[in-house]
C-alpha positions as a printed Julia matrix, in Angstrom:
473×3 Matrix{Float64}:
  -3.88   20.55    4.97
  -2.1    17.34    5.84
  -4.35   14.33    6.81
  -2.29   12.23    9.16
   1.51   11.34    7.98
   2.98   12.95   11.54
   5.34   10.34   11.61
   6.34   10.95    8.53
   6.8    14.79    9.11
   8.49   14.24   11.88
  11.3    12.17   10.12
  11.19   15.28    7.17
  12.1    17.42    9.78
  14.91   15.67   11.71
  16.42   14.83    8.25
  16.12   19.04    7.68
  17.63   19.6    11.29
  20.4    17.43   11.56
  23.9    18.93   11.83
  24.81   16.64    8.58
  24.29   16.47    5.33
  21.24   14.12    5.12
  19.44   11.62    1.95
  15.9    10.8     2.07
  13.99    8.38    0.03
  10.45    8.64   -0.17
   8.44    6.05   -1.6
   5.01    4.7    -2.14
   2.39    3.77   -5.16
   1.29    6.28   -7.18
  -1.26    8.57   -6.29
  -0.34    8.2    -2.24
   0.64   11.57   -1.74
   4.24   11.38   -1.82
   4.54   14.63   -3.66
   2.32   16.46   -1.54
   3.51   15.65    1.53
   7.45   17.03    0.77
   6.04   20.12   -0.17
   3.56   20.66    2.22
   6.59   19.85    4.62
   8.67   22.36    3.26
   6.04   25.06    2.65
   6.9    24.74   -1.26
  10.57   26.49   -0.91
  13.21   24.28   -2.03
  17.05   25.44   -2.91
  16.09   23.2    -6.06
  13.43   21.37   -7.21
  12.95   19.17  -10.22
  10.74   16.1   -11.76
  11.71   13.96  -14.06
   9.89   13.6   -17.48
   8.22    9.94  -18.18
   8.91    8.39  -21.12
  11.35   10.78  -22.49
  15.3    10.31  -23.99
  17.99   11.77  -21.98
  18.58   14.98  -23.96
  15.0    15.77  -23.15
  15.57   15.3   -19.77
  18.66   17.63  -19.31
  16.87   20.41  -21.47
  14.28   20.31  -17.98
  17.07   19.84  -15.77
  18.48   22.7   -17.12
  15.01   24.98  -16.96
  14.63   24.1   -13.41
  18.62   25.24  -12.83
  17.28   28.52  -13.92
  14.18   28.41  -12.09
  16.23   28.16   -8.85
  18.21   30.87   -9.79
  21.25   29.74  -11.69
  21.95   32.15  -14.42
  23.78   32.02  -18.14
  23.13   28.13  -17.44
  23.9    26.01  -20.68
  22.5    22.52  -21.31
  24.38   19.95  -19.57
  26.28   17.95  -21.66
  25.33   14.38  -19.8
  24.29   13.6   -16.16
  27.54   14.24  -14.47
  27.34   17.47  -15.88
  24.15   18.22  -14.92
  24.69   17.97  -11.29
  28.29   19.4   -11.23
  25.51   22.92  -12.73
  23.95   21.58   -9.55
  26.49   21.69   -7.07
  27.22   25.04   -8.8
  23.93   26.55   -7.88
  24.47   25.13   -4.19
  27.35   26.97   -3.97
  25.86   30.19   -4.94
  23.43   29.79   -1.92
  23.72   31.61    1.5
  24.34   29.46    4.97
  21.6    27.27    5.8
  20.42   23.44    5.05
  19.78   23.87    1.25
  16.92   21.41    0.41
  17.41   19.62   -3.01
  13.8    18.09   -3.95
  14.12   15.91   -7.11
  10.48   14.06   -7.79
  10.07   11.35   -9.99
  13.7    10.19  -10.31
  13.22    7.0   -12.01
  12.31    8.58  -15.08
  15.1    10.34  -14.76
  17.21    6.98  -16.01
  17.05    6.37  -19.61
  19.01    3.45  -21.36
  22.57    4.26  -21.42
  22.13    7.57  -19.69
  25.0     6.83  -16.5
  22.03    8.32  -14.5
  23.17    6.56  -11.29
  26.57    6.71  -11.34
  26.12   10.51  -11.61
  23.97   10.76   -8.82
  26.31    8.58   -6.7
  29.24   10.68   -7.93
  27.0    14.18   -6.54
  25.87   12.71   -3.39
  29.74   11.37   -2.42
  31.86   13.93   -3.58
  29.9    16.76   -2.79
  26.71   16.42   -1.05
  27.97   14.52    1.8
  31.57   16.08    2.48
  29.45   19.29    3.34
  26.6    19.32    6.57
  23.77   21.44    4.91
  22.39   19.68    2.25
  19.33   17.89    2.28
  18.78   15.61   -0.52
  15.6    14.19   -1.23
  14.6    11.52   -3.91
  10.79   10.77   -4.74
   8.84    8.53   -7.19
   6.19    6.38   -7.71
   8.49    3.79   -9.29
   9.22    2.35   -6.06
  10.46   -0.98   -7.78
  13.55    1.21   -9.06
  14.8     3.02   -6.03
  14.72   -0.18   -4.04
  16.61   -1.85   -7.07
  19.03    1.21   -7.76
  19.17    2.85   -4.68
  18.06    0.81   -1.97
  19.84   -2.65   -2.94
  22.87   -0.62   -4.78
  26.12   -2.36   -4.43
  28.15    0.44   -5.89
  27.88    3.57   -4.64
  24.65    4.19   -3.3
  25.11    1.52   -1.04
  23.88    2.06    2.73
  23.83    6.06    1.89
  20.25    6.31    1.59
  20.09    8.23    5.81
  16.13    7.91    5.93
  13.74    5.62    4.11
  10.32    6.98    3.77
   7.59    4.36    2.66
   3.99    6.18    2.55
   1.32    3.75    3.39
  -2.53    4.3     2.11
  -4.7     5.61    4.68
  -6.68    4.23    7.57
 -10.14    4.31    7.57
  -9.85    6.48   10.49
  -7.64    8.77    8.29
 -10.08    8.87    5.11
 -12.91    9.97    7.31
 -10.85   12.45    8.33
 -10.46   13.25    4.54
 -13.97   13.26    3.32
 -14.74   15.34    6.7
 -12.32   18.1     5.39
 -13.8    17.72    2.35
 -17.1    18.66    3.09
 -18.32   15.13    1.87
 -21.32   13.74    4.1
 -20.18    9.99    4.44
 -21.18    7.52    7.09
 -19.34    5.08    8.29
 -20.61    2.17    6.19
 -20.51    4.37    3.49
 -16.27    5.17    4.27
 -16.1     1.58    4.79
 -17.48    0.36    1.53
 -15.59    3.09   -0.48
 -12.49    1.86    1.28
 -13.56   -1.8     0.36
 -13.69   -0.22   -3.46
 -10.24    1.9    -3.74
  -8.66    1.07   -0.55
  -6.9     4.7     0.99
  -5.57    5.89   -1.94
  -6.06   10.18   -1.03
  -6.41   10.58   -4.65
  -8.76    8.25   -5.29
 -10.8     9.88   -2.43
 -10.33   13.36   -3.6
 -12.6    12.73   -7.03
 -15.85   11.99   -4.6
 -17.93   14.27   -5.87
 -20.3    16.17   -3.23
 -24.11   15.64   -3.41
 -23.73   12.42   -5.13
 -23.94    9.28   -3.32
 -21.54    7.39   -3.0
 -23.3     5.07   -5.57
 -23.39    7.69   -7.99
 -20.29    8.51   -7.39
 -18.71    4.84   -7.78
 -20.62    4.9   -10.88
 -19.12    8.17  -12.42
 -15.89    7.26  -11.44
 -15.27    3.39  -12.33
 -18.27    2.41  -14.93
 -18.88    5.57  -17.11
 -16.48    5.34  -20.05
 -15.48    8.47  -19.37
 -14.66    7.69  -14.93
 -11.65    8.84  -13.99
 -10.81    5.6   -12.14
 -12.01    3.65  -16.04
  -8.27    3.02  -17.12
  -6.67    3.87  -13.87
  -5.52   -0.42  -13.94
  -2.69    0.08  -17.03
  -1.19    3.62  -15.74
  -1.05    2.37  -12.31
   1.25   -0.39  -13.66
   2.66    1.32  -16.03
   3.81    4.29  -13.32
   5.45    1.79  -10.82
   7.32   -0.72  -13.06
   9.39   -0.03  -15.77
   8.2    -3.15  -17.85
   5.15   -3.91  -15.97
   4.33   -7.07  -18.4
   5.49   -9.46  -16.18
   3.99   -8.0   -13.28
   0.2    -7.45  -14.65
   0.31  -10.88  -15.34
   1.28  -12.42  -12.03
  -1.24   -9.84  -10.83
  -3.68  -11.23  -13.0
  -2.97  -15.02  -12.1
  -3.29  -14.01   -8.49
  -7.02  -12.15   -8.9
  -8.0   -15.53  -10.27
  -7.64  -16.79   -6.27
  -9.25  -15.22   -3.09
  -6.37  -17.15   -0.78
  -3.7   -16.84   -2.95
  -1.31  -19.28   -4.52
   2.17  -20.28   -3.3
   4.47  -19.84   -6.1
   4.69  -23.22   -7.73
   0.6   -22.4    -7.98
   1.82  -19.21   -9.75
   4.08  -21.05  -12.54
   1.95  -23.89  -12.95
  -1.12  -22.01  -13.57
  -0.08  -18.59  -15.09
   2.57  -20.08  -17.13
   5.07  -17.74  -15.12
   9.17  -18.6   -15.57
  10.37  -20.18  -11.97
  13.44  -17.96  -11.8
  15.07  -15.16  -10.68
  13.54  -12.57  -11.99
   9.76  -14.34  -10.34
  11.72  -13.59   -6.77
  12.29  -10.12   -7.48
   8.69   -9.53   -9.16
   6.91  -10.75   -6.08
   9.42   -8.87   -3.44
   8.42   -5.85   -5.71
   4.76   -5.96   -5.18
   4.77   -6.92   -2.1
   7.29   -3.86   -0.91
   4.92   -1.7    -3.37
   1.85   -2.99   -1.02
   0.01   -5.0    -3.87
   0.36   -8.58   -2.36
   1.01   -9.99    0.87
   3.33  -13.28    1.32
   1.76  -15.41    4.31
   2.31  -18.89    5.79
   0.36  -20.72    7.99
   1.58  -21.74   11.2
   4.43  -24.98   10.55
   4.51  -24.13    7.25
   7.83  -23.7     5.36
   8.33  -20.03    4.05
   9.34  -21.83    0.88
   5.57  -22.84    0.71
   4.43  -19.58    1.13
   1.1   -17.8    -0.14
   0.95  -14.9    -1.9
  -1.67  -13.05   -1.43
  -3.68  -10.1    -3.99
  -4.25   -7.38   -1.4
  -4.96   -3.94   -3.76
  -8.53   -3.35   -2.98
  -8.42   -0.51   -6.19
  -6.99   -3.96   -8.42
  -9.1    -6.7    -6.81
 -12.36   -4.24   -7.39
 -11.17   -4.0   -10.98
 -10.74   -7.82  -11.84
 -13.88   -8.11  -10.13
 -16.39   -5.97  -11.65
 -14.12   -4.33  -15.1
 -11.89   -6.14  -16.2
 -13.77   -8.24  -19.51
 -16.86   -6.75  -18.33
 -16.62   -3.82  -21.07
 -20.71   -4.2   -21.26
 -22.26   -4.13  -17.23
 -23.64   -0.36  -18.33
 -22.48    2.96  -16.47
 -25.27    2.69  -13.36
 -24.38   -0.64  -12.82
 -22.81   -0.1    -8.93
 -26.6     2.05   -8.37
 -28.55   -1.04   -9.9
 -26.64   -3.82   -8.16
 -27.45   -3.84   -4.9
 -27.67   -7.08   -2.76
 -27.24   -9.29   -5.55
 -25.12  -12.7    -5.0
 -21.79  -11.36   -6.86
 -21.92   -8.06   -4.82
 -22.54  -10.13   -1.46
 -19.41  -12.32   -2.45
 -16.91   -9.56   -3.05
 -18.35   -7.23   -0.09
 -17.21  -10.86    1.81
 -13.96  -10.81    0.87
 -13.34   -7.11    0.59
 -14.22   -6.58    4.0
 -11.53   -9.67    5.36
  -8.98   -7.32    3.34
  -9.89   -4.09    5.34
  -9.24   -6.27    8.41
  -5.94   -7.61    7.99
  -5.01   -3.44    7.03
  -6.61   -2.27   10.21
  -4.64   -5.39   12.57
  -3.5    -2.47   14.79
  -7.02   -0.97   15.64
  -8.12   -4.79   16.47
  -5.4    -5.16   18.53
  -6.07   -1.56   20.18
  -9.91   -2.93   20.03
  -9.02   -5.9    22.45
  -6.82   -3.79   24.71
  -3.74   -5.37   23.62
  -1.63   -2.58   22.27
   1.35   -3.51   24.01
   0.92   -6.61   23.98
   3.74   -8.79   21.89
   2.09  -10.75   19.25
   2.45  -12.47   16.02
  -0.53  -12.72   13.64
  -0.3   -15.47   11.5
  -2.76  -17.76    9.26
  -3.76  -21.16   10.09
  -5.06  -24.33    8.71
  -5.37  -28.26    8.89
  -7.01  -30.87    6.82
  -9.38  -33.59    7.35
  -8.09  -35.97    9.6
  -9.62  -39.78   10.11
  -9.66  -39.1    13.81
 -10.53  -35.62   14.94
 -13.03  -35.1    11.76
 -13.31  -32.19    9.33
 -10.72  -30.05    8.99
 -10.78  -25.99    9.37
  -8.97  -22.62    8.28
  -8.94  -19.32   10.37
  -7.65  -16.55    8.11
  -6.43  -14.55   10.81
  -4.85  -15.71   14.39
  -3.53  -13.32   16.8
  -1.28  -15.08   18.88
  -0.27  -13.33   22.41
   2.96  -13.34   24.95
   0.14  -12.96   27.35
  -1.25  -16.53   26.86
  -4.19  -15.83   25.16
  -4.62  -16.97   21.1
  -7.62  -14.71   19.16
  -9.09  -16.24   16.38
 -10.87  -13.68   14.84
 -13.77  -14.75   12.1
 -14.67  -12.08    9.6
 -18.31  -11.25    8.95
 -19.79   -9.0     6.58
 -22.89   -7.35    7.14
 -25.09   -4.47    6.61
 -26.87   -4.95    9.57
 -25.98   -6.64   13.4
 -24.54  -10.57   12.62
 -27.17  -13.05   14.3
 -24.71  -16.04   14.94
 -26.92  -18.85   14.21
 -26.0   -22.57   15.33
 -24.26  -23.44   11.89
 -22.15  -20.7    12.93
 -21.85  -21.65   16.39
 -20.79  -25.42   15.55
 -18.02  -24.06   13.22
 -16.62  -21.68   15.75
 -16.27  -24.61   17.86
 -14.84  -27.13   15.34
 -12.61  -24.85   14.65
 -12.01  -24.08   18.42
 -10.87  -27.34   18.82
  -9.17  -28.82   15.71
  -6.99  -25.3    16.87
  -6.22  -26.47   20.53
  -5.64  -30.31   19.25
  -3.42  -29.3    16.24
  -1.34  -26.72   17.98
  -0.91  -28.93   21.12
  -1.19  -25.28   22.9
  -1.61  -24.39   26.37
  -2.91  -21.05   25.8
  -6.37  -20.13   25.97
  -8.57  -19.6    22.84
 -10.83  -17.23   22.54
 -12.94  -16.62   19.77
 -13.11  -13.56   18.12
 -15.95  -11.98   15.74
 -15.6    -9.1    13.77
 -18.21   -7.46   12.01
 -19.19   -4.12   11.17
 -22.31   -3.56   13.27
 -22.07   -6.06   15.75
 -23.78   -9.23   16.85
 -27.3    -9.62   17.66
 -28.52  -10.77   21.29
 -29.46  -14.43   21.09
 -28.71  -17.65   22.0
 -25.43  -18.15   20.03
 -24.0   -14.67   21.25
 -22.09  -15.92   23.85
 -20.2   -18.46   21.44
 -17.45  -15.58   20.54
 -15.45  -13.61   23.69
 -14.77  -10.36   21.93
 -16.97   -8.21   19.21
 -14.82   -5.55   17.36
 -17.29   -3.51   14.94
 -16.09   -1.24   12.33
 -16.34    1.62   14.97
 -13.44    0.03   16.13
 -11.59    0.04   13.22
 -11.87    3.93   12.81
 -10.08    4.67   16.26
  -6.18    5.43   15.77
């Protein structure tokens, strides 16, 4: 059973339809589902399947090749001498196959590509000269080293270039989406409870699928992250270790960044994490961010040369939070740390995160679906003149002449906006309207999971969204 991914389906099966020969890339972090979701597609019958081997030399590899050759039915098959070889045996095997598109299913293709192995010419050499001169194969490529395909494959100037016919990028779920999952699951969550987990490991579907039923989901957090023994303990190094090839660099921009809720803008990053300013920094950051792990932001009339980037993995920030050089908090510690000022602070900040993932339920939430927007950050400093100066982490800024700024409140219980509150909202109200020079009108915007109390501050903000909201799709 599929949770959600229709669109994704739906482009698996257009790509299996066409009247041409057709190559899909499908990427996404590890543990997303990537895997599942081809086969599930496909009902588990491929004209060939195959997964590369991690960490292994290329001999290795084309011993498996060659086993899953067999597998698919080509007989007397010897062991490919190198990787041109390998899918010549390939094309072979294709051959041999009746009228029909002929699926070709090989998972995990970065491992594929030792040192000095000519992986990627050969698979250029397959998909030009063969695969694509004929209209009934369907080729596709998975693995969780999405840094490499969009470096080999995606940004190949050889040739690979622009053949890739449909890119496939497999986002974590919704919250709407891992209800959905737990429901099918037989796992009795409520809402607050799918909203904190999500807050913990973000919607990762394997992540979700190690809840344990009749354990709460305090017990379960427990068992999962602070027993020496969870099966989330050391997920931090093979996460990083899956999706990069040399994931040193990148664990410790990762780091740097988990030092600062805003984020830093990259001279931030060299100064402070001792990070190279070159090159290969560009290419690390446009890696995590396509992988999903940071976001790059600007505020409004900033220069995207000044931009902030932004530690967005809820799974990572969790683990900086409350693991990493915390080898001694004990294994209840999630049970026996309830309400306490360092949980508060991160349940803060976690819950702004879930936000800016669920911007198209808010939008939905206001009744502004079609509306054309831009959602951007803003902020201004103290100014002699106007006074204080203020930050709003999220602006939603509309073609129908309307600006949301949206203020992010965590709370177990309904917000009471009290007049601190209520004088900030319209600081910030106004150092908006006077620093943006903008004829639009402002409306404040609170969101909060259950609401906001009736009182007499409740009619400072024009919408409410609660985490109800957030759930629709």
């Amino acid at each position: 059973m599929i949770i959600g991914r229709k669109d994704e389906q739906a482009e698996l099966r257009r790509a299996y339809e066409s009247e041409y020969s057709e190559f899909v890339a499908v990427t996404g972090r590890r543990r997303i589902g990537k895997t599942f979701l081809v086969r599930e597609t496909f009902n588990y019958t491929f004209a060939f399947q195959h997964s590369g081997l991690a960490n292994q030399k290329t001999r290795v590899q084309l011993q498996e090749f060659r086993q899953s050759l067999i597998k698919s039915g080509l007989k007397k098959c010897r062991v490919p001498a190198d990787w041109f070889d390998a899918f010549f045996l390939l094309s072979e095997l294709l051959d041999q196959q009746g009228k029909g598109k002929k699926v070709v299913f090989i998972d995990e293709l970065p491992w594929m590509d030792a040192p000095r192995s000519n992986f990627v010419s050969a698979l250029e050499h397959f998909w030009n000269a063969y695969a694509s001169a004929r209209k009934d194969i369907l080729l596709i490529i998975c693995g969780s080293a999405t840094s490499w395909i969009i470096n080999n494959v995606f940004r190949n100037h050889g040739g690979l270039h622009n053949r890739v016919t449909h890119r496939i990028h497999l986002a974590p779920f919704t919250l709407g989406e891992c209800e959905a999952y737990a429901r099918s699951q037989h796992l009795l969550m409520s809402r607050y409870d799918v909203l904190e987990c999500y807050m913990v490991m973000g919607g990762i579907p394997f992540y979700w699928s190690l809840l344990e039923r009749g354990r709460s989901l305090a017990q379960n957090i427990d068992a999962l992250f602070f027993s020496p023994m969870g099966k989330l303990h050391y997920e931090y190094s093979e996460l990083y270790d899956s999706l990069f090839k040399n994931p040193e660099p990148y664990l410790q921009i990762v780091s740097t960044l988990g030092t600062k809720r805003i984020g830093m803008t990259r001279e931030e990053l060299v100064n402070e994490g001792g990070i190279t300013n070159n090159g290969q920094l560009s290419r690390i950051l446009e890696d995590l961010e396509a992988c999903g792990f940071i976001r790059r932001y600007v505020y409004q009339g900033i220069k995207r040369s000044n931009a902030i980037f932004q530690l967005m993995d809820n799974y990572t920030l969790f683990y900086y939070k409350f693991l990493h050089n915390h080898a001694d908090v004990g294994e209840n510690y999630w049970s026996a740390n309830v309400n306490t000022p360092v949980r508060n602070a991160w349940e803060g900040l976690a819950f702004e995160r879930v936000c800016f993932e669920h911007v198209r339920e808010i939008k939905q939430a206001l009744g502004i679906s079609g509306v054309s927007t831009r959602v951007y950050s803003w902020r201004v400093k103290d100014d002699p003149v106007y006074g204080e100066g203020g930050q709003v982490d999220m602006v939603i800024d509309r073609s129908d002449q309307v600006v949301n700024l949206c203020e992010m409140k965590f709370s177990t219980k309904e917000y009471a906006i009290e007049k601190t509150d209520d004088d900030s909202l319209r600081h910030k109200a106004g150092r908006f309207r006077e620093a943006q020079k903008s004829h639009k009108a402002v409306h404040l915007t609170f969101i909060t999971p259950f609401g906001v109390k009736q009182n007499t501050y409740q009619y400072s903000v024009q919408n409410v969204i609660t985490a109800d909201d957030l759930f629709k799709e």
